[in-house]
TISENU-791253 format. One line per field, with one value per residue: chain; z, y, x of N, C-alpha, C in turn. Coordinates in Angstrom, 1 decimal. Example, Ala and Ser with C-alpha at 12.3 -4.5 7.8 and 13.67 -1.06 7.14 Angstrom:
chain A	A
npz 7.8	7.1
npy -5.7	-2.2
npx 13.2	12.8
capz 7.8	7.1
capy -4.5	-1.1
capx 12.3	13.7
cpz 7.8	7.9
cpy -3.3	0.0
cpx 13.2	12.9
This chain:
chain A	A	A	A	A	A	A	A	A	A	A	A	A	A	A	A	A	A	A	A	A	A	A	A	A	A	A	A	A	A	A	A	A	A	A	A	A	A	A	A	A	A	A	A	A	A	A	A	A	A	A	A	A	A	A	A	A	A	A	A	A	A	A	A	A	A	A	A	A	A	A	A	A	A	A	A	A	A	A	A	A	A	A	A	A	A	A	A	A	A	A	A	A	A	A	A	A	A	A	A	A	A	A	A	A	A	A	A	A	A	A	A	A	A	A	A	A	A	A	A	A	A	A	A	A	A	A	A	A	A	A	A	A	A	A	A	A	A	A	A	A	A	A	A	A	A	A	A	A	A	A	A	A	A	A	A	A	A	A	A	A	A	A	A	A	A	A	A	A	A	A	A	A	A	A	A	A	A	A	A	A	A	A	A	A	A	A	A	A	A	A	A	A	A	A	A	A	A	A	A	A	A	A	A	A	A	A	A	A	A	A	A	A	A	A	A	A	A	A	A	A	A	A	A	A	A	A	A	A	A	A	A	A	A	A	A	A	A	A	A	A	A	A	A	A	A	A	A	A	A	A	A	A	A	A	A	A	A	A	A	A	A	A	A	A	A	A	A	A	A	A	A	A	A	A	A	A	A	A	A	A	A	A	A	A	A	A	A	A
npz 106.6	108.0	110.2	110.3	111.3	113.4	116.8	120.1	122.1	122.2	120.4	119.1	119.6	118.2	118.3	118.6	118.0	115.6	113.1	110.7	112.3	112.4	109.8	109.2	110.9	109.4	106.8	107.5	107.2	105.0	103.9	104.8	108.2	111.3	114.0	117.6	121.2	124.3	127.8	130.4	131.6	129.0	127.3	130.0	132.9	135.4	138.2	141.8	143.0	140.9	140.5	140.6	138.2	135.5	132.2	130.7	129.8	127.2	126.3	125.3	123.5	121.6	120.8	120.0	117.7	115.8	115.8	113.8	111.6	111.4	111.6	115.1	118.2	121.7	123.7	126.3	129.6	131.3	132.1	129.9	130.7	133.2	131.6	129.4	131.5	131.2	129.1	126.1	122.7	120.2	119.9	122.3	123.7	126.1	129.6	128.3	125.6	126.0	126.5	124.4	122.4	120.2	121.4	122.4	124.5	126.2	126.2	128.3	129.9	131.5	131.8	133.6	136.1	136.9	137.1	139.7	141.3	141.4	142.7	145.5	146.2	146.6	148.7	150.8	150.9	153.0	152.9	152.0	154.0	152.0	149.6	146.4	145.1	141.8	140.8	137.4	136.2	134.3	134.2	136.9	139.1	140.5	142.5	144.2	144.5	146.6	148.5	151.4	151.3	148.0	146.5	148.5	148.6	146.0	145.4	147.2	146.6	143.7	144.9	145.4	143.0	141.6	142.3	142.0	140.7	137.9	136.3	135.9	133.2	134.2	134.2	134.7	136.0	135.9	139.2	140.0	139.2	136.4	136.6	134.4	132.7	131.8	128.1	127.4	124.9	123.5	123.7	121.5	119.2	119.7	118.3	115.4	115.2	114.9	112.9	110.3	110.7	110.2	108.2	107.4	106.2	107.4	110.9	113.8	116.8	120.8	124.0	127.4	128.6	129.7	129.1	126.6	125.0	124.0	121.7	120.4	120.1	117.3	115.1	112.8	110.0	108.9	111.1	113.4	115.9	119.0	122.0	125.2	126.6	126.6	126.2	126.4	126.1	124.4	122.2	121.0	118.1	117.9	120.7	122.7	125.1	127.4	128.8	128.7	126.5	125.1	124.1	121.9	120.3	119.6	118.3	116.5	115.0	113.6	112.7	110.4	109.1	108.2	106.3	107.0	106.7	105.2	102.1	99.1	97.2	94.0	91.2	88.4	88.4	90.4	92.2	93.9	94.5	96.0	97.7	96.5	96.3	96.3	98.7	99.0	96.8	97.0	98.9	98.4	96.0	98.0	99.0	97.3	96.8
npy 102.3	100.4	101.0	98.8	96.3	97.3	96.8	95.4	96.5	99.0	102.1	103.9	107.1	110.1	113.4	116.1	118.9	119.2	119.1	116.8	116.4	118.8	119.0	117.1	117.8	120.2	119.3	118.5	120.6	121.1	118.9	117.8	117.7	117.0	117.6	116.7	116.7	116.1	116.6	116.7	117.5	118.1	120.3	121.5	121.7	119.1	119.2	118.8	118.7	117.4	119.4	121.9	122.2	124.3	125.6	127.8	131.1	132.1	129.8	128.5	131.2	130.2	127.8	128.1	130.1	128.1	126.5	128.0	127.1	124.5	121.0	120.5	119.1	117.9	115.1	113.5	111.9	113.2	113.6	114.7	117.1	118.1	119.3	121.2	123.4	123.8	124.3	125.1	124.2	122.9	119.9	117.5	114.8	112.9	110.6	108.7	108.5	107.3	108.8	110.9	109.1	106.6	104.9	103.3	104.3	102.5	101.0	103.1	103.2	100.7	100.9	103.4	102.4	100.1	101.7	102.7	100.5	100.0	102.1	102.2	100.0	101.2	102.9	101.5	100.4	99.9	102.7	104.5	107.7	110.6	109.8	110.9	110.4	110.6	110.4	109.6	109.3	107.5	106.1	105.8	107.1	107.3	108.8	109.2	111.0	113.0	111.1	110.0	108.1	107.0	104.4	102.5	103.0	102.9	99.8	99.2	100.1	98.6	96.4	96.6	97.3	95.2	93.2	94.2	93.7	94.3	92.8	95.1	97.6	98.1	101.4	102.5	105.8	109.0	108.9	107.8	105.6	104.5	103.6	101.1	100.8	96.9	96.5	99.3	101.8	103.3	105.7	105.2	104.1	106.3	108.4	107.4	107.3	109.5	111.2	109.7	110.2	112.9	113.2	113.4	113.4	113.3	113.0	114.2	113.8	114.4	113.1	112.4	110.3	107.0	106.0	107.3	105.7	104.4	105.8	106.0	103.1	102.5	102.8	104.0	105.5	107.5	108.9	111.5	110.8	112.3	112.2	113.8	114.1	112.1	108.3	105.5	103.0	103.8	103.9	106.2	108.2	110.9	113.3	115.8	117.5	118.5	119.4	122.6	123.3	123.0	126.1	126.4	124.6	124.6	127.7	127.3	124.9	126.7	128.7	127.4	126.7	129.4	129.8	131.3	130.4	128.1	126.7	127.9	127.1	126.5	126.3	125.9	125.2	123.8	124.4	127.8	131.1	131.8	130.1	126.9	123.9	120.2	118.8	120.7	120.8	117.7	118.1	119.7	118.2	116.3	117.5	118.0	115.5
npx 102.9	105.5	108.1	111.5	114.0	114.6	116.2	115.9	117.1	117.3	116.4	117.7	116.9	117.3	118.1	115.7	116.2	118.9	120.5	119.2	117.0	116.1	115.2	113.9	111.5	110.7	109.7	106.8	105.9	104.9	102.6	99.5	99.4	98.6	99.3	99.8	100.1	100.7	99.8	101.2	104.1	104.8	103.7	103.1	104.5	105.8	104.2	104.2	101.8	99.0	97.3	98.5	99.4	99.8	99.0	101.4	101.0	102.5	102.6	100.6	99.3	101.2	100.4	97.6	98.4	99.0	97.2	95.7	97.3	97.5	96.4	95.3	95.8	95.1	96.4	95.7	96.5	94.6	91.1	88.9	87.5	88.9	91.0	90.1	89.8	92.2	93.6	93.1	92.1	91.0	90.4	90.4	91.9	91.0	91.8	94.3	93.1	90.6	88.5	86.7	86.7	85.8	84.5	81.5	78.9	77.4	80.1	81.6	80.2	80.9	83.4	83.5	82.4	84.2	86.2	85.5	85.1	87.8	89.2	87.6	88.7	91.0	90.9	90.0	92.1	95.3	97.5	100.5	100.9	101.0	99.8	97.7	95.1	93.4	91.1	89.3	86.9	86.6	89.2	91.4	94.2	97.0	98.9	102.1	104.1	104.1	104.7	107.2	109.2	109.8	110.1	109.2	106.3	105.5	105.7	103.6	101.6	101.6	101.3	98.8	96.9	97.6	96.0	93.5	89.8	88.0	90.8	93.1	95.0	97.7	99.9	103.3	103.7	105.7	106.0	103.9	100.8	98.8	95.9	93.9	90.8	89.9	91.1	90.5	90.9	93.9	96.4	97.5	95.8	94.1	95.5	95.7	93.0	91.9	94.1	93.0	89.8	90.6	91.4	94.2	98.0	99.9	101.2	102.3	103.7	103.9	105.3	106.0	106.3	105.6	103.0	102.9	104.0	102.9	102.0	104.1	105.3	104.2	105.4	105.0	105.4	104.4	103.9	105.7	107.6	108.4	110.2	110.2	113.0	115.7	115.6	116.4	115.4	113.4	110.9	110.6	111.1	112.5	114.0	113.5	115.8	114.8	111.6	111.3	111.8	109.9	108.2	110.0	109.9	107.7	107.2	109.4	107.9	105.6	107.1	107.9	105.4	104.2	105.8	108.4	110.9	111.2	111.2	110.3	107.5	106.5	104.1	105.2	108.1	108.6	110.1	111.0	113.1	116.3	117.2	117.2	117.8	118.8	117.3	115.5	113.5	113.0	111.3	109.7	108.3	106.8	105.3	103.0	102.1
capz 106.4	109.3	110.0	110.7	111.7	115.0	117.8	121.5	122.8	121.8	119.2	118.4	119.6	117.4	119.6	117.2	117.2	115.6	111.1	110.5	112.8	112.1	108.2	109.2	111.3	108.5	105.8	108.1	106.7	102.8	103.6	105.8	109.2	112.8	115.5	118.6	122.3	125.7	128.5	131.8	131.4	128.1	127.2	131.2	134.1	136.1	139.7	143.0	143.1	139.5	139.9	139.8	136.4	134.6	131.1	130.6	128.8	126.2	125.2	125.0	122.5	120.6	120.2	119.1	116.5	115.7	115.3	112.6	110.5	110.9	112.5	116.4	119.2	122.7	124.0	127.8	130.6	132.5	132.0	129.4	131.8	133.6	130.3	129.6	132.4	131.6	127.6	124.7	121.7	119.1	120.4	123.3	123.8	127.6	129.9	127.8	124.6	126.2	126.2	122.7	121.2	119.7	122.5	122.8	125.8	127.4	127.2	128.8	131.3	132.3	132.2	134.8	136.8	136.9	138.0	141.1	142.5	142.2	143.5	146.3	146.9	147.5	149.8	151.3	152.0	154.3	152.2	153.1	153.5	150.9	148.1	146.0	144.2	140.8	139.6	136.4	136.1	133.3	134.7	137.7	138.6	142.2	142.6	145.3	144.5	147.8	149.8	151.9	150.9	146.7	146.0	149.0	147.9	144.8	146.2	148.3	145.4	143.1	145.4	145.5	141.7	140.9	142.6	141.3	139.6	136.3	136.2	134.5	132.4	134.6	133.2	135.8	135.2	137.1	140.3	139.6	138.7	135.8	136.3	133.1	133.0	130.6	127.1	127.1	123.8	124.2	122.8	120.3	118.8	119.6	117.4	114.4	115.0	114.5	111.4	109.6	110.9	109.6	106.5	107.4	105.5	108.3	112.4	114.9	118.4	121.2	125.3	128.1	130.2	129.6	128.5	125.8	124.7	123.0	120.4	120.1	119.6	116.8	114.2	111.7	109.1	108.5	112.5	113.8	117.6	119.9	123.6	126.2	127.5	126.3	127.2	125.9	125.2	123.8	120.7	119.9	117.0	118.6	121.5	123.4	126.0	128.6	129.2	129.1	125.0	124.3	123.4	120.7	119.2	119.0	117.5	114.6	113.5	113.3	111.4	108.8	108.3	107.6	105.4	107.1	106.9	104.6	100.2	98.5	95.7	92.7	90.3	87.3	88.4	91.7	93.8	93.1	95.2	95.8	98.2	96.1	96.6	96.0	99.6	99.1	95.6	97.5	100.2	97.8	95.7	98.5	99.5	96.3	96.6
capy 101.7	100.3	100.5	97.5	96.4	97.7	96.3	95.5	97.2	100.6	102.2	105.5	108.3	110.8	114.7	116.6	120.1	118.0	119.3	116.2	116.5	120.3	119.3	116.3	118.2	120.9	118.5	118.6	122.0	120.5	118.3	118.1	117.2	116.7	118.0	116.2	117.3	115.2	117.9	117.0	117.2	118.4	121.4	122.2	121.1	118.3	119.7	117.7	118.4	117.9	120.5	122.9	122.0	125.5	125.9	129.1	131.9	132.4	128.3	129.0	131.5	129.6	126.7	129.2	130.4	126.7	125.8	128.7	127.0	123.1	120.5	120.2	118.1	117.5	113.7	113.2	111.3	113.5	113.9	116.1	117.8	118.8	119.6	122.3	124.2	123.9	124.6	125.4	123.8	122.6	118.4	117.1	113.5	112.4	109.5	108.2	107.6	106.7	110.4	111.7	108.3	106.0	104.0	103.7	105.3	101.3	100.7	103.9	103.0	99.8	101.5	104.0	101.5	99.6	102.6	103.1	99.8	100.4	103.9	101.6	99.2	101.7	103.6	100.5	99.9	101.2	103.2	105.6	109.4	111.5	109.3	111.2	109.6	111.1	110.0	110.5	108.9	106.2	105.7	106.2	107.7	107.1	109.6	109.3	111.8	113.5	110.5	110.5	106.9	106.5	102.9	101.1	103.5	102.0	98.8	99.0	100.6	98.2	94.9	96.7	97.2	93.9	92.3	94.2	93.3	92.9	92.4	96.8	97.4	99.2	101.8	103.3	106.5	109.6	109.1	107.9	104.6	104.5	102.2	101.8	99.3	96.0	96.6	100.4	102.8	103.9	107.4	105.1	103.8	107.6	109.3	106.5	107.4	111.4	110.3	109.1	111.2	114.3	112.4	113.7	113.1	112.8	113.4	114.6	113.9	114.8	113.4	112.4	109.0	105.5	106.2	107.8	105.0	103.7	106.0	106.0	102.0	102.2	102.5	104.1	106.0	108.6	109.7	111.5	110.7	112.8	112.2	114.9	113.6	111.0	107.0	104.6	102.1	104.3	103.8	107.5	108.7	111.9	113.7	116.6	117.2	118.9	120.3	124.3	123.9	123.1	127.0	126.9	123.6	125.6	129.3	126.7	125.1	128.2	129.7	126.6	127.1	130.3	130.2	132.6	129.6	127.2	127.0	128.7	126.1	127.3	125.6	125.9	124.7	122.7	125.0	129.1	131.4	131.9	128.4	126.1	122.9	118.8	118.8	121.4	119.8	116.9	118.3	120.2	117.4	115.5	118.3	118.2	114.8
capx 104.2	106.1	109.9	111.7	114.9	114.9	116.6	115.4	117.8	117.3	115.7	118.5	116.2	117.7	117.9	115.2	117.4	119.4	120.1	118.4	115.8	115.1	114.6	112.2	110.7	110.0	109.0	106.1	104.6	104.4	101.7	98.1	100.2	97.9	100.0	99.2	100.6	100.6	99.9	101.9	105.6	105.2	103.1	103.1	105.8	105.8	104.8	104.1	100.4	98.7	95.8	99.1	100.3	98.9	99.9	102.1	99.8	103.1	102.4	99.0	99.0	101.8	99.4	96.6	98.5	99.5	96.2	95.5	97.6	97.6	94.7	95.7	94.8	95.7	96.1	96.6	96.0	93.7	90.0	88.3	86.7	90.6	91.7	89.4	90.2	93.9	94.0	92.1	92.6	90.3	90.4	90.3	91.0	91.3	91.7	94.8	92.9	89.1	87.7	87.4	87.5	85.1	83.7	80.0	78.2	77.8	81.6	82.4	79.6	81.4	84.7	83.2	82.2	85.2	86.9	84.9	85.3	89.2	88.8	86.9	89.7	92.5	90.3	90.0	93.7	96.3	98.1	101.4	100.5	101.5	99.0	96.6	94.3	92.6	89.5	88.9	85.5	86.7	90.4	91.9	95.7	97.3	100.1	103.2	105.2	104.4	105.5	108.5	109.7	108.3	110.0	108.1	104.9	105.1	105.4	102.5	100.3	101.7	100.8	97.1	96.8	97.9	94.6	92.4	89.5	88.1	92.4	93.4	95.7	98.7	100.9	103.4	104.6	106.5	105.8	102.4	100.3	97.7	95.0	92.7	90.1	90.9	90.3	90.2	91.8	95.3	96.9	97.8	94.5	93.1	96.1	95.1	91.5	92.0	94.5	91.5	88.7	90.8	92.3	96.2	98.7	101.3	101.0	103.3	103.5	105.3	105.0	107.2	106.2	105.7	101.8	102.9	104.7	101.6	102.2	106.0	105.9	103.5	106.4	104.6	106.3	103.7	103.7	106.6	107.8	109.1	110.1	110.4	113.8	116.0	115.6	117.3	114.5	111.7	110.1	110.6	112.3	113.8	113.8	113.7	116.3	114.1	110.6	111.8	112.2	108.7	107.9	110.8	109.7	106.0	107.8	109.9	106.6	105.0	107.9	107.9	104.0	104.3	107.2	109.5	112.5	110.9	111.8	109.3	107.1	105.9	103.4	106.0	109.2	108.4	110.9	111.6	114.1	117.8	117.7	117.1	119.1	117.9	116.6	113.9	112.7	112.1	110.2	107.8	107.5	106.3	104.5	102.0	101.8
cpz 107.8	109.1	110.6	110.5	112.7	116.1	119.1	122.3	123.2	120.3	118.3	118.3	119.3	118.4	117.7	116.6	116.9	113.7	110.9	111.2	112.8	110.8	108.5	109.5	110.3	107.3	106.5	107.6	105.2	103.0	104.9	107.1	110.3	113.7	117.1	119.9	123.7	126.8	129.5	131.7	130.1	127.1	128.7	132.2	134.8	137.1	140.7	143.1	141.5	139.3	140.0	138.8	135.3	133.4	131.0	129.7	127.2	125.6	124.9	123.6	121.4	119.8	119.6	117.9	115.8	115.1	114.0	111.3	110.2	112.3	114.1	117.4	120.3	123.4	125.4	128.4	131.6	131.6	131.0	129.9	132.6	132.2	129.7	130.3	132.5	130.3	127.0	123.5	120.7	119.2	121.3	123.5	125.4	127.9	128.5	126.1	124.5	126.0	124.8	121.8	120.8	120.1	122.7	124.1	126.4	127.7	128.2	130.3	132.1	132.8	133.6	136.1	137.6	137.7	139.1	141.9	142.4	142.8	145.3	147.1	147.2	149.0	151.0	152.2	153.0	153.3	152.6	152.8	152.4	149.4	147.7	145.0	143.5	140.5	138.5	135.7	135.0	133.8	136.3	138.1	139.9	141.8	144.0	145.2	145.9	149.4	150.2	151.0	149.5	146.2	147.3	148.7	147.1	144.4	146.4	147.2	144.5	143.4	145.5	144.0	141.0	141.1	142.7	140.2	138.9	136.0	135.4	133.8	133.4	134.2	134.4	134.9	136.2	138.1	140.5	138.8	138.0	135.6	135.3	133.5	131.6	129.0	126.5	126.0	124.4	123.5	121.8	119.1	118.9	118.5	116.2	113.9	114.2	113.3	110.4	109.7	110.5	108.2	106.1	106.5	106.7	109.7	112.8	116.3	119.2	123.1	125.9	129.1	129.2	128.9	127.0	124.1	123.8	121.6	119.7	119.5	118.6	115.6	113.1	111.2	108.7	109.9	113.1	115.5	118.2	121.2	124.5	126.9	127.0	126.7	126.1	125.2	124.7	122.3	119.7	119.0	116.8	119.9	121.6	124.3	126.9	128.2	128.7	127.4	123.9	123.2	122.0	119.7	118.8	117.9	116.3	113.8	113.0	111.6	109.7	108.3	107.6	106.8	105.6	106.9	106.0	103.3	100.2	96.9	95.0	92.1	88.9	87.4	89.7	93.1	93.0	94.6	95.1	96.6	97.5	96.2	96.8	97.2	99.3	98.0	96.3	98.1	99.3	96.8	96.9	99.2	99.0	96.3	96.7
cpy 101.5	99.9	99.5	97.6	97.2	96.7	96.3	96.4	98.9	100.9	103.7	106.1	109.4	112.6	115.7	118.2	119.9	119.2	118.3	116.1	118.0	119.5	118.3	116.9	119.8	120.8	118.4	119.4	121.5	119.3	118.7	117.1	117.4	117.2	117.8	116.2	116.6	116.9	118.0	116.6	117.7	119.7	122.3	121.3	120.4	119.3	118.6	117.3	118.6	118.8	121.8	122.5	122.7	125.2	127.6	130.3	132.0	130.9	128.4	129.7	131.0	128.5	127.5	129.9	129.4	126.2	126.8	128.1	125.3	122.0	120.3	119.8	117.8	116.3	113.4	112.6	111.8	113.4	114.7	117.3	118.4	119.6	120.9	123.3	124.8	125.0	124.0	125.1	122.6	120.8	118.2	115.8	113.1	111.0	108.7	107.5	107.3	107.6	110.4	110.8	107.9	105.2	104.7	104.1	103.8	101.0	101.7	103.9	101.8	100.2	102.2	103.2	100.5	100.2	102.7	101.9	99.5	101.5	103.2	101.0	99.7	102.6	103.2	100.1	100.5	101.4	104.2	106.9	109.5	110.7	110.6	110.3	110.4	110.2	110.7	109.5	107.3	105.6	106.5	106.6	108.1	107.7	108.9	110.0	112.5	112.4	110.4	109.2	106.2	105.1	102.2	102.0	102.8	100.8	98.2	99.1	99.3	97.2	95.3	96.1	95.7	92.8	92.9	93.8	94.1	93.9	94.4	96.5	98.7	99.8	102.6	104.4	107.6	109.9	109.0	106.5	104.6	103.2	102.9	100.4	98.6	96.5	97.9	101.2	103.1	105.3	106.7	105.4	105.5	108.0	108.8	107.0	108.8	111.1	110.4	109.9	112.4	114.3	113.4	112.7	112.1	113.6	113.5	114.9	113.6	114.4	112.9	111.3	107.9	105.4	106.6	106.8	104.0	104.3	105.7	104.3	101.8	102.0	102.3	105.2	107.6	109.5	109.9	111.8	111.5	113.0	113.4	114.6	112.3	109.7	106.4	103.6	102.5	104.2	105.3	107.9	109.7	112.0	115.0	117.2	117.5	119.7	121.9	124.1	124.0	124.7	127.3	126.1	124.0	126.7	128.1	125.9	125.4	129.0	128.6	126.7	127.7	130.9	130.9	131.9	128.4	127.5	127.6	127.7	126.7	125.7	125.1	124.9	124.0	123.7	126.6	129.8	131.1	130.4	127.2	125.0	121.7	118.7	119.5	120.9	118.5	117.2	118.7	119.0	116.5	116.1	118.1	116.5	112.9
cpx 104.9	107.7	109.9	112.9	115.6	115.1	115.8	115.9	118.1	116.7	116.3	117.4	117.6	117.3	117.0	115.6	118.6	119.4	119.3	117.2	115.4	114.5	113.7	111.1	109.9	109.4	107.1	105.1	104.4	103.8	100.4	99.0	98.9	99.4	99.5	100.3	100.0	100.6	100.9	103.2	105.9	104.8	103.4	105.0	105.1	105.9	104.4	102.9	99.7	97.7	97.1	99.4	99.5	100.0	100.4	101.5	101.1	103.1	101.0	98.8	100.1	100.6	97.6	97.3	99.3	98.0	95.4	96.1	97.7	96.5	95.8	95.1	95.5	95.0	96.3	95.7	94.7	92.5	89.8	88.3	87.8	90.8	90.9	88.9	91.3	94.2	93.4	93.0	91.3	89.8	90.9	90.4	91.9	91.3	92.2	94.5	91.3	88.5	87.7	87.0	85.9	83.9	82.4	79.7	78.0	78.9	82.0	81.5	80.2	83.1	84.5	83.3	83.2	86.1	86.3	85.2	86.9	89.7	88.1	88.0	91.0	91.6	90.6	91.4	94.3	97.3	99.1	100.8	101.4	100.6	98.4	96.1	93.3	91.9	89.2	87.7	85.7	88.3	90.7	93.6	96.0	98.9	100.5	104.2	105.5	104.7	106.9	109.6	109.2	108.8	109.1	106.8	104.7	104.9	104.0	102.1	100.6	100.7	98.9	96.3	96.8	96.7	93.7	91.3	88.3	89.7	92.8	94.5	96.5	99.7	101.8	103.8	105.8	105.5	104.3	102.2	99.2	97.1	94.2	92.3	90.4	90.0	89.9	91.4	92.9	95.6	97.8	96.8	94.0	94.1	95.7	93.8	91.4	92.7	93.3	90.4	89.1	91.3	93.5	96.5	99.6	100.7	102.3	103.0	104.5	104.5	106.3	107.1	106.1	103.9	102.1	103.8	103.4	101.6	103.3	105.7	105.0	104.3	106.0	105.1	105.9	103.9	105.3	106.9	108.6	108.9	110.5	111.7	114.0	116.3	115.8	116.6	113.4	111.7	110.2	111.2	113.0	112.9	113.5	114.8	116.0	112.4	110.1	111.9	111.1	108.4	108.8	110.7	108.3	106.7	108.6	108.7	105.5	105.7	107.9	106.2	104.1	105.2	108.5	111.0	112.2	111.0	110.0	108.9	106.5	105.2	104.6	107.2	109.0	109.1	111.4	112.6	115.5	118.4	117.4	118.2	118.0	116.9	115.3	113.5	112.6	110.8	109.1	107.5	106.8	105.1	103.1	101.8	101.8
């Protein structure tokens, strides 16, 4: 089901500690939900150099005792192979969507390939100090955060990017350009795929850049969006307001799994306990069904 009647202009991202955005967000535990998590900016902190960006051992074991109770999967831009160094977690889908996903072993050989001769052509350039440049074997990911001057960096990088060929698909984001080669899965198409291969009810997903933005504009009814920080034109359907709140939006849907805050459904009468009120007879009907 897709909403509609959304404007260009904005799309009211909704703040998700928020009453209405707690109780969405707890309708969540009364059915088979996917829980899906972008890593950099959003599990971890944005730092300058990304081989610092450790996850925090207290989100760590939130998301281990997250994954005891509902299917979980982590979607990001870096590599597999990064990503299982960083945090453990039951799915792995890297390189924005390409890792993980569906693609036969010849696309992901011409993707590779692809990537190396634009890994080739920045080498190639005169580029300002402060670049790094990640390879990640099927995409590549040209940081400038640590340059002195990052609009003409981005500039420069841009005017490189842009005559590359076979033509990528460029996504900027903070302080950072993702090249993907043409034609490659997005963290949209991967969240869809997992969907289906786990036969959810409903998904929830949560990042913080312009990549992520593949899921957010999918404006499907069953997946619930949340951005790490509020923008005016995102596809998401709440927010966050910073980074630092991740571990609290892990500990509440922990506490709505395990019932410590959530109505109590019975077989008999649909809803039992002293809370009962129309709200929770929704939810558990929708829960069972």
């Amino acid at each position: 089901m897709v909403r509609a009647g959304l404007s260009d202009e904005g799309f009211g991202m909704r703040l998700l500690f928020s009453k209405n955005g707690l109780n969405t967000l707890e309708s969540l535990a009364f059915t088979k939900t996917l829980f899906a998590f972008d890593y950099d900016g959003t599990l971890a902190k944005i730092v300058k150099r990304p081989e610092d960006a450790d996850l925090p051992t207290t989100t760590q074991d939130l998301l281990n005792q997250l994954e005891r109770l509902a299917p979980l999967a982590i979607i990001s831009g870096r590599s597999v192979k990064d990503l299982k160094l960083r945090v453990k977690a039951p799915i792995l889908i890297g390189n924005h969507g390409l890792e993980g996903s569906t693609l036969k072993s010849g696309e992901l050989k011409k993707a590779a390939l692809a990537t190396s001769h634009y890994l080739k052509t920045f080498d190639e350039s005169s580029l300002p100090s402060g670049i790094d440049m990640e390879n990640k074997t099927y995409s590549l990911a040209v940081h400038y955060r640590r340059t002195r001057n990052k609009k003409t960096a981005r500039e420069k990088l841009m005017s490189v990017a842009e005559n590359l060929l076979p033509a990528p698909r460029i996504i900027p984001g903070k302080s950072v350009l993702n090249i993907l080669p043409p034609g490659a899965p997005h963290k949209g198409t991967a969240l869809l795929a997992l969907m289906d291969q786990l036969k959810v009810k409903r998904a929830f997903y949560i990042g913080d850049d312009d990549t992520d933005e593949d899921v957010f504009s999918l404006l499907d009814d069953r997946i619930l969006s949340v951005r790490v920080g509020q923008k005016r034109r995102s596809h998401a359907r709440f927010y966050l307001k910073r980074q630092s709140e991740i571990n609290t939006l892990l500990k509440k849907l922990i506490h709505y799994h395990q019932g410590d805050q959530g109505p109590s459904c019975s077989k008999s009468d649909g809803v039992s306990g002293e809370r009962q009120r129309p709200v929770r007879i929704v939810l558990c009907a929708a829960a069972r069904g």
